[in-house]
C-alpha positions as CSV (number, residue, x, y, z in Angstrom):
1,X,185.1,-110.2,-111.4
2,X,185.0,-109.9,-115.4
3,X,181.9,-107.9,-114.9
4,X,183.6,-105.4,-112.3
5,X,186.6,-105.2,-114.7
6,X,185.3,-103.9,-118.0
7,X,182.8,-101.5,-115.4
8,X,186.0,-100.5,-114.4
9,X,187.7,-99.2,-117.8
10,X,184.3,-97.4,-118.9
11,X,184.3,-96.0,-116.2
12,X,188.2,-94.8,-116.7
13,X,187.2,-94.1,-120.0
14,X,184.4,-92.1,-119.0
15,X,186.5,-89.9,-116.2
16,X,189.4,-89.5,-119.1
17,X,186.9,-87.9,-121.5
18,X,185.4,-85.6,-119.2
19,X,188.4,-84.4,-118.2
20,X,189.8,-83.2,-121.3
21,X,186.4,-82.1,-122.0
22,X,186.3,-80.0,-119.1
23,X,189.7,-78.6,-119.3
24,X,189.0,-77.3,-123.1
25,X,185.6,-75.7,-122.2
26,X,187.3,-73.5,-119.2
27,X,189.7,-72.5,-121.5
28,X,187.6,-71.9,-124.5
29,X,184.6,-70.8,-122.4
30,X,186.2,-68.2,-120.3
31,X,188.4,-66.6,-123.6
32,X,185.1,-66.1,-125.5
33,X,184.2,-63.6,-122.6
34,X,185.9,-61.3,-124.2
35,X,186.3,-62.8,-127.4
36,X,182.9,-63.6,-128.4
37,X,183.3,-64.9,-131.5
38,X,186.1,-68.1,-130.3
39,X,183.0,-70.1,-130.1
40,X,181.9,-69.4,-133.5
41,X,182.4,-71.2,-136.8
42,X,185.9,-69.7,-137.9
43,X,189.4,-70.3,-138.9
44,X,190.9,-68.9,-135.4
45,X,188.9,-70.7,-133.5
46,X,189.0,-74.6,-135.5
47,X,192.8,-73.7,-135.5
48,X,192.8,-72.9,-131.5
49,X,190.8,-75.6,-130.8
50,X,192.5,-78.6,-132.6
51,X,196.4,-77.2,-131.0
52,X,194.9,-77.4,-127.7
53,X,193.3,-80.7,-128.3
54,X,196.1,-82.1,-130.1
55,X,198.9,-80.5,-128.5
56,X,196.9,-81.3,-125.1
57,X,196.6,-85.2,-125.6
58,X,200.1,-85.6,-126.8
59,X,201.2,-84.4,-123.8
60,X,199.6,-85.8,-121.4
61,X,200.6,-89.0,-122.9
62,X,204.2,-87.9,-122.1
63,X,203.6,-86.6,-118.4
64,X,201.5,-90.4,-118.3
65,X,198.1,-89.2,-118.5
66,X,195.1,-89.8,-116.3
67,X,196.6,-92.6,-114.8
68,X,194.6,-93.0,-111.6
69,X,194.5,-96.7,-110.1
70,X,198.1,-97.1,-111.0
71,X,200.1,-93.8,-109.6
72,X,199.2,-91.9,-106.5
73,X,197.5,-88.7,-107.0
74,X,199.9,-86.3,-106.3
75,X,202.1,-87.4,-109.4
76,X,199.1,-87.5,-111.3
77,X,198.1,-83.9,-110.3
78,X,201.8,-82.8,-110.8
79,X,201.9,-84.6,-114.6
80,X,198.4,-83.6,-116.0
81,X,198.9,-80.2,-114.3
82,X,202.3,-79.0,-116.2
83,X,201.0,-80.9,-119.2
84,X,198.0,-78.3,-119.3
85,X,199.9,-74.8,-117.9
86,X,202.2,-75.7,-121.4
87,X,199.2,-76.5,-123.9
88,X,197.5,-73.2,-122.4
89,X,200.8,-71.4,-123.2
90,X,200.8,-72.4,-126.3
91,X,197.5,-72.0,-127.6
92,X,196.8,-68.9,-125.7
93,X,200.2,-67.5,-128.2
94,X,198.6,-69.0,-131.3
95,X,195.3,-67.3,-130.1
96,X,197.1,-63.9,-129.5
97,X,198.6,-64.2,-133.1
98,X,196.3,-65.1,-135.0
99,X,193.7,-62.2,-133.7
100,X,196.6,-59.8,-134.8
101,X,195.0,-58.2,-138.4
102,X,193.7,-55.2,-139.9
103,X,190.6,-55.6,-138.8
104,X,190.6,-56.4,-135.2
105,X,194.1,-55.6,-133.6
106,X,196.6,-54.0,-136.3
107,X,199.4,-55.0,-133.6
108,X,200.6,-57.9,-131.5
109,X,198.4,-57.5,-128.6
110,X,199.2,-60.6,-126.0
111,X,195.1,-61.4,-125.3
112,X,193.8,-60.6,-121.9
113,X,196.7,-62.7,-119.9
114,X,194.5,-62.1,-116.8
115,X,192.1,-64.8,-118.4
116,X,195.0,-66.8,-118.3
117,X,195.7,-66.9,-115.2
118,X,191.9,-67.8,-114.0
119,X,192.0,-70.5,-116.9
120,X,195.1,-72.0,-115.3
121,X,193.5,-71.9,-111.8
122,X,190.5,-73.2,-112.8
123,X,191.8,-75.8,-114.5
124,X,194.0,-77.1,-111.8
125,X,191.3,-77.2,-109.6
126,X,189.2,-79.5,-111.8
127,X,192.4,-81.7,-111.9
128,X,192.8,-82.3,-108.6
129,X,189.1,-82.9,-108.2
130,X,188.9,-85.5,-111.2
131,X,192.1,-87.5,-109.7
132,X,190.8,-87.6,-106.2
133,X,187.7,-88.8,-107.1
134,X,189.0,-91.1,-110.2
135,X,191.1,-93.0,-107.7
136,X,188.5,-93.0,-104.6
137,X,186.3,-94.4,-107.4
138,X,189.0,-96.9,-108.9
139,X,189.8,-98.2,-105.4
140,X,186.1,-98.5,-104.5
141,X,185.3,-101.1,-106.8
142,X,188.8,-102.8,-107.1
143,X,190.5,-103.8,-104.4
144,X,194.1,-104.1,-103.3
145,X,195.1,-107.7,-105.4
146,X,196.3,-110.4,-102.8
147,X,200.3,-110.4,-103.4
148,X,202.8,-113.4,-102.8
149,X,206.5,-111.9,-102.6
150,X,208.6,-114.4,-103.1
151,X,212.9,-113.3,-102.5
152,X,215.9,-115.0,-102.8
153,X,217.5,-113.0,-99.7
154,X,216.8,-110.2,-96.6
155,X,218.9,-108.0,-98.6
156,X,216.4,-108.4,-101.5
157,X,213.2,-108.2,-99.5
158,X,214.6,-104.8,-97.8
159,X,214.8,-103.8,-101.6
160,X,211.5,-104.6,-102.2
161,X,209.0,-105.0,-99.4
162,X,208.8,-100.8,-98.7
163,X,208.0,-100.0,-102.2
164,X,205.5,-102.4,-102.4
165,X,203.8,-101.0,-99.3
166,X,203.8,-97.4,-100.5
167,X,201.1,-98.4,-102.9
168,X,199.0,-100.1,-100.1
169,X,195.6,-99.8,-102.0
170,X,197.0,-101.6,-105.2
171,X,198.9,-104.5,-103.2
172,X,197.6,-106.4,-100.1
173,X,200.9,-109.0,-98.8
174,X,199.7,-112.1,-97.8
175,X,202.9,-114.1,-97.8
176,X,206.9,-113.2,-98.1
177,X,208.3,-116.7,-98.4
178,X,212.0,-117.9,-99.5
179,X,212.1,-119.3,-103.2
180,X,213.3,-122.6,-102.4
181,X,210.5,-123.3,-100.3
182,X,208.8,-127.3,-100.5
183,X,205.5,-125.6,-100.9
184,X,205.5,-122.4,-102.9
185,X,203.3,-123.8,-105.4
186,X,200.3,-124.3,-102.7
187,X,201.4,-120.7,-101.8
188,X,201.2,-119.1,-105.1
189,X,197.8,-120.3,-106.4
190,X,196.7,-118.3,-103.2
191,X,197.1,-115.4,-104.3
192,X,196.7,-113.5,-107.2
193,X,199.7,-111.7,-107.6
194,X,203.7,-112.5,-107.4
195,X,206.6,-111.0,-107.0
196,X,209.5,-112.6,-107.9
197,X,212.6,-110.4,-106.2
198,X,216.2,-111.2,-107.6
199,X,215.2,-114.9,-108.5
200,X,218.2,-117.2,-110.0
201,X,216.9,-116.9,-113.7
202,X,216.8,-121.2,-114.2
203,X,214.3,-121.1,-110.8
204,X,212.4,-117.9,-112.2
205,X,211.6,-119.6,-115.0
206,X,210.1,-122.5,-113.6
207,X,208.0,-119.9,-112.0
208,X,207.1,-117.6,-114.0
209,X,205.9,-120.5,-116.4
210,X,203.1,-121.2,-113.5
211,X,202.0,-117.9,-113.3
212,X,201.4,-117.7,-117.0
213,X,199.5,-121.5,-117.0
214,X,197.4,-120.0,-113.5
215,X,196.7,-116.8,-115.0
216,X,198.7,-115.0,-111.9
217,X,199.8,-111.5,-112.4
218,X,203.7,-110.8,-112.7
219,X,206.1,-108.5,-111.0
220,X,209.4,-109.7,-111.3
221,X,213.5,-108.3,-111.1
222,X,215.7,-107.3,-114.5
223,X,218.4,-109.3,-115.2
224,X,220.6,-109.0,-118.1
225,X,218.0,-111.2,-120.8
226,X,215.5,-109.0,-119.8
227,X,217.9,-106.4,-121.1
228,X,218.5,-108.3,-123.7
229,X,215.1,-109.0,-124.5
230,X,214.1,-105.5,-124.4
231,X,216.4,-104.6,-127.7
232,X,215.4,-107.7,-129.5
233,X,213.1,-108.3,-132.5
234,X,211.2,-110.9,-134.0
235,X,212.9,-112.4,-137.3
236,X,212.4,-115.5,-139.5
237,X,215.3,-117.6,-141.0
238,X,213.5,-119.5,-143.4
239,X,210.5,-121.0,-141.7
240,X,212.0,-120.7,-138.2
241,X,211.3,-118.4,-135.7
242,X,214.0,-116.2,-134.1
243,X,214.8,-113.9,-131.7
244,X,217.8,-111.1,-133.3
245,X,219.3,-108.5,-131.1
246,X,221.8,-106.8,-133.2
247,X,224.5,-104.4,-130.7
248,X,223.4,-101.1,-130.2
249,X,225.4,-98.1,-131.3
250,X,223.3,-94.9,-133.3
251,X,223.5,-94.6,-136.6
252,X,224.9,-91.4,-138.6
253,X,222.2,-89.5,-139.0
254,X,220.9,-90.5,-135.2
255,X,224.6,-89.4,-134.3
256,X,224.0,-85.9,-136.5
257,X,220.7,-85.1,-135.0
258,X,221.5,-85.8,-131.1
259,X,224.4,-83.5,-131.6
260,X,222.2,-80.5,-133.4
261,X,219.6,-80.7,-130.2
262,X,222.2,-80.7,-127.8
263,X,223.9,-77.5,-129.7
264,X,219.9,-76.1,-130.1
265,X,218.8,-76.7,-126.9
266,X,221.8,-75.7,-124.9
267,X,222.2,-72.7,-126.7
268,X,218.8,-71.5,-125.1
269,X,218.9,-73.0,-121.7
270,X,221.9,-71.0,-121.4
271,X,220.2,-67.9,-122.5
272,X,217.2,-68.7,-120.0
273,X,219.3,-69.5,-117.8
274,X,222.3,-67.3,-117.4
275,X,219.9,-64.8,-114.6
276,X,220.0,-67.8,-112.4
277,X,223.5,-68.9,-112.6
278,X,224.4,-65.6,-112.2
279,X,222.6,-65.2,-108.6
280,X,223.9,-68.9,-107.6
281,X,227.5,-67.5,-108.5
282,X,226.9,-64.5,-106.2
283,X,225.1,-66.6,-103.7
284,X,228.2,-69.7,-103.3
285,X,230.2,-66.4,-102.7
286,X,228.9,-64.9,-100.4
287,X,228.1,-67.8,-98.4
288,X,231.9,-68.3,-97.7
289,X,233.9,-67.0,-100.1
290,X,235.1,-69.9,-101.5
291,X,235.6,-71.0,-105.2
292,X,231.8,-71.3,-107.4
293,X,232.5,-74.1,-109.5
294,X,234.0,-77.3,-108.7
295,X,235.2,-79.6,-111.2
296,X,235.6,-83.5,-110.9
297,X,236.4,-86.8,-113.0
298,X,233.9,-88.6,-114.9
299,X,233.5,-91.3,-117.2
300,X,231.5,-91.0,-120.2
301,X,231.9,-92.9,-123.6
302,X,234.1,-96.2,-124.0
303,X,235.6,-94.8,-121.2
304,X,236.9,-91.1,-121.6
305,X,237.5,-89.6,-118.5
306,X,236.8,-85.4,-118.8
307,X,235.8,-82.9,-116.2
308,X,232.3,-82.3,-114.8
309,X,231.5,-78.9,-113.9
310,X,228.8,-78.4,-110.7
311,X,228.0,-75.3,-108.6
312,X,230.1,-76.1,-105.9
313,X,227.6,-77.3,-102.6
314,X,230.1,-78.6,-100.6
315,X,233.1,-76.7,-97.9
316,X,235.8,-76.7,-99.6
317,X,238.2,-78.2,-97.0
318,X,235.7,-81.7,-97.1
319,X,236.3,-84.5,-99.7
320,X,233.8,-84.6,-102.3
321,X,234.8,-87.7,-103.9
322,X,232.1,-89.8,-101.5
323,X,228.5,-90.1,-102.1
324,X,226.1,-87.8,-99.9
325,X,224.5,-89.4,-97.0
326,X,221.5,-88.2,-94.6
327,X,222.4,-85.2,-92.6
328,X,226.5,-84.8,-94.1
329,X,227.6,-81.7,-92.8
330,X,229.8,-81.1,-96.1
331,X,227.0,-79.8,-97.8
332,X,226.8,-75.7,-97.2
333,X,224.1,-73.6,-96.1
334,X,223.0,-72.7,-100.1
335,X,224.4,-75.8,-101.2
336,X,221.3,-77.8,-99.7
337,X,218.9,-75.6,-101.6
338,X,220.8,-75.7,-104.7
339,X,221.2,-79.9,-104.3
340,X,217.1,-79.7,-103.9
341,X,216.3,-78.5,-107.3
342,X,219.3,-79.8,-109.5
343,X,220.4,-76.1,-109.4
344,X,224.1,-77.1,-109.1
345,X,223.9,-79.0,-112.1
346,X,223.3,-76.2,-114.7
347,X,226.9,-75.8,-115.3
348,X,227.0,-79.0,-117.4
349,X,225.0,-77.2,-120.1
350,X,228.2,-75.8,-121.4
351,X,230.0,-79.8,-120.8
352,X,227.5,-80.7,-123.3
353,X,228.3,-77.3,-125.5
354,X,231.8,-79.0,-125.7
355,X,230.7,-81.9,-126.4
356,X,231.8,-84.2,-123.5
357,X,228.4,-84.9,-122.5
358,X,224.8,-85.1,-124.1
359,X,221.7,-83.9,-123.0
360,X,219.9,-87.1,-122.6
361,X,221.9,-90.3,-121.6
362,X,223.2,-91.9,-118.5
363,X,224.8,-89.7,-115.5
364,X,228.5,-89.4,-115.1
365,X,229.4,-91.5,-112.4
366,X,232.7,-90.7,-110.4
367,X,236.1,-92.7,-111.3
368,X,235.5,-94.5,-107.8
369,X,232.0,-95.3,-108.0
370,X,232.6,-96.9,-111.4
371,X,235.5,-99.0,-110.1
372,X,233.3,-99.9,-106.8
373,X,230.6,-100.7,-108.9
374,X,232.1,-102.9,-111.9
375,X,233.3,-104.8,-109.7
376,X,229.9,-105.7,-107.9
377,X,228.5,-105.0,-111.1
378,X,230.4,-106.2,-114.3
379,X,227.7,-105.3,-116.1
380,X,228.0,-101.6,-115.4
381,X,230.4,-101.2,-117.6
382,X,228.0,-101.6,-120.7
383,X,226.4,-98.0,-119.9
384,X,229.8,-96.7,-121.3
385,X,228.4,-97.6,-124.8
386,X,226.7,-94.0,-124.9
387,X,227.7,-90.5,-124.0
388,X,226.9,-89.8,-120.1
389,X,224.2,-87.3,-120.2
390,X,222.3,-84.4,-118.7
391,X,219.4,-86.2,-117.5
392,X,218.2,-89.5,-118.8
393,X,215.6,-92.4,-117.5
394,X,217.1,-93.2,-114.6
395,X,217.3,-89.5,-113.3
396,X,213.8,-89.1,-114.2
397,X,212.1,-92.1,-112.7
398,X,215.3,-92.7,-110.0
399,X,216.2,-90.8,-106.9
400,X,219.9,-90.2,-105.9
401,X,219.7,-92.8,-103.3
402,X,218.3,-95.8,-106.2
403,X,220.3,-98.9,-105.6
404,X,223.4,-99.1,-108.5
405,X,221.6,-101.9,-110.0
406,X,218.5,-100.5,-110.5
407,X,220.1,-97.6,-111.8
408,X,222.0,-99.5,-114.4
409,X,219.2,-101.4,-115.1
410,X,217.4,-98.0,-116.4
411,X,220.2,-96.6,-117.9
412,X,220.5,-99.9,-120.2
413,X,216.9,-100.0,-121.1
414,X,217.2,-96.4,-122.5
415,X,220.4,-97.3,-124.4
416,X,218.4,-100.6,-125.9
417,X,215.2,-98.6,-126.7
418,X,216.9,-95.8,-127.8
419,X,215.4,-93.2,-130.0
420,X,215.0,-89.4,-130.9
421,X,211.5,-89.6,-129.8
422,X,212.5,-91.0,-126.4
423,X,214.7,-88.1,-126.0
424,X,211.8,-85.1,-126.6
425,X,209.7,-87.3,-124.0
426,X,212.7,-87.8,-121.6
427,X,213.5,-83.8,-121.9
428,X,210.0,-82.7,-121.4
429,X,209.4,-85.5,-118.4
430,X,212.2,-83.8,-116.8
431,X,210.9,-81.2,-115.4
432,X,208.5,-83.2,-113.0
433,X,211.2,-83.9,-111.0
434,X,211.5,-80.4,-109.8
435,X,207.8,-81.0,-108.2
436,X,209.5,-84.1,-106.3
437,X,212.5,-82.6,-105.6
438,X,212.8,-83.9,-101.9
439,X,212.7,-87.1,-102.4
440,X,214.5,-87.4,-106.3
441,X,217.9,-85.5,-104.5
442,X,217.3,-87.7,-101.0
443,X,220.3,-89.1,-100.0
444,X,221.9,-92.4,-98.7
445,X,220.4,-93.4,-95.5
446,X,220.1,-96.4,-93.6
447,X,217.5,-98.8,-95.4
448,X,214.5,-100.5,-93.2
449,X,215.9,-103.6,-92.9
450,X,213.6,-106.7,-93.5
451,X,213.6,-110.6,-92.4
452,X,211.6,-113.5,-92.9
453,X,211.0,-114.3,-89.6
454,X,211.1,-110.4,-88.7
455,X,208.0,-110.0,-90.9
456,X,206.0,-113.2,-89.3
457,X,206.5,-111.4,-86.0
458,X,205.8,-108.1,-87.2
459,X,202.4,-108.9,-88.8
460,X,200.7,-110.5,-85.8
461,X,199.5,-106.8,-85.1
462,X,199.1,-105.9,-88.7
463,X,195.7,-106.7,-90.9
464,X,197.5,-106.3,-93.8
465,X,200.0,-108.8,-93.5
466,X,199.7,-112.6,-93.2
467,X,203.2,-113.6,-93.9
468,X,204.5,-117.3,-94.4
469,X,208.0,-118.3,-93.5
């Protein structure tokens, strides 16, 4: 197993490097076609070469890289493909500049942008043919890990069990079992991994310290000293070890530079912008002739309450103070495409102008929701330590449908692991949701419901499940 393993990285390794390697040679290769001398010994092209190699790795490490045996391929494809179309961009600019001299091209000339586009096809076809065979190869010689999912309720295993299953060829379930079984140690060993779903933390401890002696792998549920956990550091008082978590607030310079990207940033999406808002405005009008914009109360920091702006995408004589559902007919006929690809959300740009909102940070949820969900959630009200935002983590890696909690439970880890950086990578990762816009904007639906005993009698026809009640 050791053996397969490390053959197992190399050959990760291996599929990484050729790659990159192959995405820099169409691009390099197929420009000195008509620019012979890119592949000679020059300042142009040691310039060219080391954007696009460093501008190209950093990233991909954004959009999450070659990550084959962990995403599925589509994502992967969708990351490493936008990561490459803006490195292309950019070096094919710097190329186009820096050929602009005396000598060769006395004026801006933008090089041969019909190379660019064969570049960019090319390139996305060796994508898709490095991730489809990375993770046929990946799965070939690693199979699905044998997975104990242990729950505290139904509710929690309905929460659980379908995402599990959407990554069949990572997880294999063996056994779904309560956590206050007699016998869930004889269970555990097994099986290789466990997931612990919404475990009391004084039981989860108990288990997760068997894991760690058994060498089991570990999926378990946030709670609030995970949270905790997350913004902590390592400090010494003396001789004694400590763990300090200090309360989270940004600093005045932090404070100074959020604000001057927000101003920056939204002082160009508006420019870029301002065709398309113009055409949704005509659109919403024409549609039924009611009002464009809708505005609605929000929370944002310690509490302020200031008005949201939003295309408006539903009839005007519906309330809009509920959350969406599957098939609500208060959505209009451009208000469904507009929904789709966070169109009806570009109007917040000039909230942010203002100043009531940020660019990155955690959504503004309605008055109601907030109420509903403090009081389910008490620990909702901790998001209110930042200024809602634009997008954020749990936009990103969330859908609209996300359970409250798990949305809360993004939304604090980016306040605890806050930083400027986060917010470059959090801007940039944000346009991958337009390439998964169907199922980031779906909407509340009824959940597959799942049951202990429902599962035993379920799996009798399945081979991948064996479960244990």
């Amino acid at each position: 197993m050791s053996l397969i393993k490390k053959l197992r990285r190399v050959i990760v390794v291996i599929l990484k490097m050729s790659l990159f390697a192959t995405l820099f040679f169409i691009f390099f290769g197929i420009f000195s076609i008509n620019l012979p001398w890119l592949l000679g010994i020059n300042r142009t092209s040691g310039i060219t070469m080391l954007t696009f190699a460093i501008l190209g790795l950093a990233l991909m490490s954004i959009y999450g890289g070659y990550s084959i045996g962990i995403q599925k391929s589509k994502p992967i494809i969708y990351s490493l493909t936008l990561a490459t179309i803006i490195t292309d961009l950019v070096t094919h600019l710097q190329l186009s500049i820096m050929n602009t001299n005396e000598r060769h091209n006395p004026t801006f000339v933008y090089e041969t942008p019909e190379l660019l586009l064969l570049v960019m096809v090319l390139q996305i076809i060796a994508i898709i043919i490095f991730v489809y065979l990375g993770n046929y190869i990946f799965f070939l010689i690693e199979p699905p890990e044998n997975c104990c999912v242990i729950a505290v309720s139904e509710k929690s295993l309905s929460e659980a069990i379908p995402k599990i299953k959407k990554y069949s060829k990572q997880f294999k379930i063996n056994n779904v079992i309560s956590y206050d079984r007699p016998d869930i140690y004889e269970i555990m060993a097994k099986n290789d991994t466990i997931f612990l779903c919404d475990i009391p933390l004084a039981e989860r401890s108990g288990l997760l310290d068997y894991c760690y002696q058994n060498n089991k792998n570990i999926y378990f549920s946030f709670g609030m000293a995970d949270i905790l956990s997350m913004g902590s550091k390592f400090t010494l008082l003396d001789d004694k070890p400590l763990v300090s978590y200090n309360v989270k607030d940004l600093s005045l310079d932090q404070r100074i530079v959020k604000r001057l990207m927000d101003v920056v940033i939204c002082s160009l999406a508006v420019a870029l912008t301002s065709p398309i808002m113009l055409l949704t405005a005509i659109a919403i009008k024409l549609d039924d002739h009611g009002k464009i914009l809708y505005k609605q109360a929000r929370f944002t920091k310690y509490g302020r309450i200031f008005k949201v702006m939003k295309f408006r995408t539903m009839k005007e004589d519906h309330a809009v103070n509920e959350s969406v559902t599957d098939g609500d007919n208060r959505i209009t006929r451009i208000g469904k495409f507009l929904r789709r690809y966070r169109i009806d959300e570009l109007p917040q740009l000039f909230n942010i102008l203002k100043g009531d909102m940020t660019i990155v940070g955690p959504r503004p949820e309605m008055v109601e929701n907030v109420v509903k969900y403090t009081d389910a959630l008490p620990e909702f009200t901790y998001r209110l330590r930042t200024k809602a935002g634009l997008t954020g983590l749990a936009q990103i890696n969330g859908k609209y449908n996300t359970p409250p909690k798990d949305k809360l439970i993004l939304d604090l880890l980016y306040i605890e692991k806050y930083s400027i950086w986060q917010d470059f990578k959090l801007i940039f990762q944000t346009i991958t949701v337009l390439f998964n816009a169907s199922e980031s904007t779906a909407a509340f639906g009824a959940a597959e419901e799942f049951g202990f005993d429902e599962i035993e009698e379920n799996s009798e026809n399945s081979d991948n499940n064996n479960i244990i009640i």
